[in-house]
Structures are given as C-alpha cells and as structure tokens.
N, C-alpha and C positions, 0 to 999 in steps of 0.2 A: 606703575599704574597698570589695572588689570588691563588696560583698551588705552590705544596710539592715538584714537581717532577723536579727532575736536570738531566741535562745531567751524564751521569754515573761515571767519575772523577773528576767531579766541586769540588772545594774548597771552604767553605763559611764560611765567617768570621761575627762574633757576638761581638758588644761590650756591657759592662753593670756595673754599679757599681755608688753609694757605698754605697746599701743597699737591702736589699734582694725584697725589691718592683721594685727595676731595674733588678737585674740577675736571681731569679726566672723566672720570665716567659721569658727573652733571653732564658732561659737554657731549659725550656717547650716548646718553639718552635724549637730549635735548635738540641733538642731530636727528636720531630717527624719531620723534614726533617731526619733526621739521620735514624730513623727505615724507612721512606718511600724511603730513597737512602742507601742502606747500603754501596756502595763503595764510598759515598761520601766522603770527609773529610773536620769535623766541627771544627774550631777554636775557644775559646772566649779570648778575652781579657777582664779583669777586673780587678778595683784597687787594687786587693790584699791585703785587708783588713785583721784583723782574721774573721770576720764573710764570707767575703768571699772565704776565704779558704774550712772555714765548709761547704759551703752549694755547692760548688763544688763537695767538696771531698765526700757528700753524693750522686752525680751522676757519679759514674764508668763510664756511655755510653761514658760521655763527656773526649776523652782522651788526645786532645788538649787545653791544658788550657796557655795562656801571661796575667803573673799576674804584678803589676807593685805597685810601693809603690807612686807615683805620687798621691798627696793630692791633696783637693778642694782648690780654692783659697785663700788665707790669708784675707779673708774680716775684713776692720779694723783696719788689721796689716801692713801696707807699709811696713816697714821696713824687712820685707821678702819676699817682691814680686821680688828681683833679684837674690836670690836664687831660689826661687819656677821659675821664669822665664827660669834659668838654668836647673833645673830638667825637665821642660817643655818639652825644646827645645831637650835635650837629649832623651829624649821617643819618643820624635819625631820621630830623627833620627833610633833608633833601630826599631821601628813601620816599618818605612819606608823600610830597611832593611828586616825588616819578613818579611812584605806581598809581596817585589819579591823573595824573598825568594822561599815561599811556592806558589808560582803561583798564588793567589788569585784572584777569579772570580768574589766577588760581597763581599761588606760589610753592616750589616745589626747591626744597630743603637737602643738598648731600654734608654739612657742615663746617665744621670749622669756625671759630667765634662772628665772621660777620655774620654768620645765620641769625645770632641772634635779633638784633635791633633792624636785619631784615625783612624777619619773621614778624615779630613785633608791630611791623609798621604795618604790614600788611593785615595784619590782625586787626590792628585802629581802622583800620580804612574799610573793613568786613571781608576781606578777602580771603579765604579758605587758605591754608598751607598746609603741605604734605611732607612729612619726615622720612628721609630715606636715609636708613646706618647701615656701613658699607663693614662695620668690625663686630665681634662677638659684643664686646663690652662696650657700648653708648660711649660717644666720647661726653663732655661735658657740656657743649650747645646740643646734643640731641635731649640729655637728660634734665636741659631747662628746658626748653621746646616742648619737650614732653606735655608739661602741663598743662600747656594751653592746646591739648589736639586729643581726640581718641584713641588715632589709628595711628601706627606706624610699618614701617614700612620695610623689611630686613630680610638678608641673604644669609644668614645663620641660623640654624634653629633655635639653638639655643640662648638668643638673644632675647628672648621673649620672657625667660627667668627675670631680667631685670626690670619689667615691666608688666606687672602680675594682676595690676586691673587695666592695661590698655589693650583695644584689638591689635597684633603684629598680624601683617599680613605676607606672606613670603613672596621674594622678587627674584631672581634671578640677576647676576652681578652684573651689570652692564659692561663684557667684554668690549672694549672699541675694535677685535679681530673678526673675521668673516670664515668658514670653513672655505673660501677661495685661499685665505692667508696659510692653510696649511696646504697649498700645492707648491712642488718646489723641484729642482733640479740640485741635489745636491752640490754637485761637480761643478755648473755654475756658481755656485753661493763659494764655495772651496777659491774658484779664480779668482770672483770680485773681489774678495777679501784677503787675497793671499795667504790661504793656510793649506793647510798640509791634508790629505786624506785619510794618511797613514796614523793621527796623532789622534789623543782625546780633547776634543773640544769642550773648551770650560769657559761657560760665559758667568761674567760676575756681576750681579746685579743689586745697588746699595739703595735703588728707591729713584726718587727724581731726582734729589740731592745729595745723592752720591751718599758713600757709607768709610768715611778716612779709616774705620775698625778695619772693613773686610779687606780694604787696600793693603793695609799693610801688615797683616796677618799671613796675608797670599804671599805678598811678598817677600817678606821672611820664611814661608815654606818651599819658595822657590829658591833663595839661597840658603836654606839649608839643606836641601834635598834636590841633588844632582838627578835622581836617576827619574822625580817625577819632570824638571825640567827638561829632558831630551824623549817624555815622552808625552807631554800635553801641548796643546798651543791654544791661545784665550784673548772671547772677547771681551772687555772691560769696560764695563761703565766707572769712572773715576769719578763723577759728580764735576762741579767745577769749582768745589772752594778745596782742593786738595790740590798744591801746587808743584808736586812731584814731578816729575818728567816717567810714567813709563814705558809709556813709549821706547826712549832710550834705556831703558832699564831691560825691557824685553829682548831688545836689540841685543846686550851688553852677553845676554844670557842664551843668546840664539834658541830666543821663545818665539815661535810664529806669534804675531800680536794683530786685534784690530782696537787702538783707545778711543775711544772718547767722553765726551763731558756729560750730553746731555743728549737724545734722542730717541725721538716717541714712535718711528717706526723701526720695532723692534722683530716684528714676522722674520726678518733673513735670521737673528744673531739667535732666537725661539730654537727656529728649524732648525740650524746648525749644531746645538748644542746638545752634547751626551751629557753633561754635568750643569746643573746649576747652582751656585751659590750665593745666595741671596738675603734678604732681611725677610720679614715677612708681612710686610701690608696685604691691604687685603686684596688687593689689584693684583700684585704681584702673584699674589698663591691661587687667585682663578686664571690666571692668562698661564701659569705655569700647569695646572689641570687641565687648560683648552688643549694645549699643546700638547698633552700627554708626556711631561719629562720629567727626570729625576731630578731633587732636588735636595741641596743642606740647606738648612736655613738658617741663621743666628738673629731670632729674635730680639727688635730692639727694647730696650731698659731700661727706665729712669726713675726716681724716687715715685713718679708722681702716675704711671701707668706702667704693664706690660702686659698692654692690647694683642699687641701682635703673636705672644705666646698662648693667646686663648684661640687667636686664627687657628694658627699653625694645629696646634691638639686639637680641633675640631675636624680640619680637614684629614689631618694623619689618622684620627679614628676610623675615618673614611677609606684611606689610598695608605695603608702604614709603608709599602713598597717604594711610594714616590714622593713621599715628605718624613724628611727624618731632620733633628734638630740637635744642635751645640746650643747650650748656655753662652748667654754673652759674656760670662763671669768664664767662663770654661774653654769659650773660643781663644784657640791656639795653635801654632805650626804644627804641631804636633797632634791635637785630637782632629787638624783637617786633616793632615795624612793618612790618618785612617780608612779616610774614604777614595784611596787612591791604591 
C-alpha cells in the first residue's frame, strides 16, 4: 500500500498460506499497519497448517488470527475433488459470514489457494481486495484474483509482463528485518553458537520447510571432500521432515555445527555467514540482499513451476556478484565444491 495510515477503527483483513514464503511477510506488513494504527483491528486468515500455527503464534501483535484446515487442490486425484469441493464451498460460506461480521473495510491478498474463496467472499460482501505477488511469475491464486481486481500489487519488475492490461503497482518486499538487525558483535555471535573464527561459515538455508535436496548434497560434499571439512563450520536449517541426525553427523566430522528445524529469527545465522546456500523464494533472496551476502542458490523445480528461477535471474541481473545459481538437475557435491 502506498500509505500505512487508516482511518482510526478500519478493519483490515490479510490473507496468506500455506507456507511461510506467503504468511511471513502478510504477517510483516500487517504488523506495521498495526504499530502505525494502533486502534486498528488486523485479521489474518490462513490455512492452518502446523507450520502455520508456529509462525503465527511466534507473533503475539497479531491477535486476530481465521485459521482453516481447507487444503490446496487434489491435483491428480479426481476422485476428491467433491469432497474438497464441499469443504470449499463451506469456508466460503463462514469467510462470508466473518467478514460482515467484523465490519471489514478492505482485504489484502499475499496468496496461496485460500486466497481464493477469501477473496471471493469478500468480493460478495463489496469489500475491496488488494493483490500482492511476492514472485516474478503469479502463482495460480494471484492469476485468478487477477480478474476480479485492476491493480496489483508486485516486488518485481518484470511481473507486470504477465499482466499486460492490469495497473502493477511496485512495493517493496516486506523484509520482517530492521537495519538495527544488521548491528552485531561478531565474536559474540562466534561464542553463542560455538564456532570458530578462523573457519568459513556456511549457513544453509532450504525455505521454512527445510530442502532434504540441499541436506544431503552438503552432506556428501562434506564426506567427500576432507580438506573443505577441516576448513568450513555451518549453520543448518534441516527443516523438520528430514529425519537425519546432523547434528551428530557434524560431530562425527569435527564440523563446528549450529542445526536446527525451524526458526524465524535468523539476524545472528544472516550476520554470521560468508556463504549462503539456499533455495530461492522470494523472501529468502531479499533478506539475503538486505544483508548484503553471497549466495548459491538451487532453485526449486517441479513439472508444474519454476518460479524461483525467474527470482533468482532477476535479481542476479541486478547483484551477478552476490547471487549465482546451480541447476536443480545439476546440483551436486561436486559443482558445490566449486564454490569452495
């Protein structure tokens, strides 16, 4: 939005899910309207995932939260599309219900499929809604969205090619970082975490839900290659449906290690790191430009998109120094060593 500032009782409704690349940054904008209107009252609605439970529940500000168990489409599967149909239509209706509910003044879009029947409802009920796309390429609720709305709302330039008669209006990425986040005492950050001063720190970064690819690609470059093990040390986002231990793996290799599953303050492991290697959402590749650091990236891949490889070439058009890319097809112990 060009202006933070609301009439003094406005209600604003946010929708986002089903990954912490959608409701992160709904939830970092929907923060600062919140501190810049304190009498406002912010809504989110999200698929109520577990992960997004967690990353709710680590924002207190946000005290209104419509969580809904309403899944992505059955692609595939027919034979559940008249249930999922039904659950639809149902969310619908309760959607529809809240938002006259609570008087709703404006709904504001980061997506993922409950955007849709969100949107929609809010649409029935005459309520304005606002599209914001966090990727080069629209996912698939922004590209229906589209049509019921003018304006959209985008952090890429070149997202505007796919949308050739709507207004895009350009935003800037809602970092949830602060330039207080880049002050830092290295040598403390070195203690807390027990690593070394003298090593390269390589933090590896798979998304919210962790990346089993980059796991264990790293991993097999650490046992095949002795001499980058005795001179790197790494922190590791594992995700938490990878049920490896490396922890002990690190140990095993006398790797300085810091692991864990899942956690959204990430300023120390930022500031820490000379190397990044990571997927490319679109979160990831502006918190990794706030920070000013280098990064590999292995864009993710599937029959069905590869959004994150039109991120990435947009911003390396930009920074070609501090974003350079491996094919997912191509990622291997061997073309990461190269970067060592």
């Amino acid at each position: 939005m060009s202006s933070l500032l609301l009439s003094a009782a406005m209600t604003i409704c946010f929708v986002a899910g089903k990954s912490g690349g959608h409701l992160l940054p709904c939830i970092t904008q929907a923060t600062r309207i919140q501190q810049a209107n304190p009498t406002a009252q912010i809504y989110i609605f999200s698929s109520g995932s577990p992960l997004d439970h967690k990353i709710v529940g680590n924002h207190q500000q946000i005290h209104h939260v419509t969580p809904t168990s309403l899944d992505n489409p059955p692609y595939g599967k027919p034979w559940l599309l008249p249930w999922f149909a039904c659950k639809t239509a149902w969310y619908f209706i309760k959607t529809m219900y809240k938002l006259w509910h609570i008087k709703s003044a404006k709904m504001i879009s980061f997506g993922g499929f409950v955007a849709i029947p969100t949107c929609l409802a809010a649409k029935m009920l005459g309520i304005p809604f606002e599209i914001y796309e966090l990727n080069v390429e629209p996912g698939k609720a922004t590209v229906f969205l589209s049509k019921f709305t003018d304006t959209i709302h985008t952090c890429f330039a070149s997202t505007q090619n796919y949308f050739p008669h709507k207004k895009c209006v350009h935003f800037d990425y809602p970092i949830r970082f602060t330039p207080q986040d880049l002050i830092f005492e290295k040598q403390q950050l070195l203690s807390k975490y027990q690593l070394e001063p003298s090593r390269i720190t390589v933090l590896i970064l798979g998304g919210s839900q962790g990346s089993i690819l980059l796991n264990e690609v790293f991993k097999e470059m650490i046992e095949e290659y002795q001499s980058i093990a005795r001179k790197v040390q790494v922190i590791h986002q594992t995700g938490t449906s990878d049920p490896f231990d490396y922890a002990a793996f690190y140990q095993k290799h006398h790797v300085p290690a810091h692991v864990f599953g899942y956690c959204e303050k990430l300023q120390d492991f930022y500031n820490l790191a000379d190397l990044i290697i990571c997927r490319a959402g679109a979160g990831t590749l502006f918190e990794i430009k706030f920070f000013n650091k280098e990064c590999v990236t292995i864009p993710h891949e599937t029959a069905n998109t590869n959004h994150q490889i039109k991120n990435v070439l947009e911003l390396q058009a930009e920074n070609p120094e501090q974003f350079r890319v491996i094919k997912q097809s191509e990622f291997t112990p061997e073309a990461l060593h190269e970067f060592f």
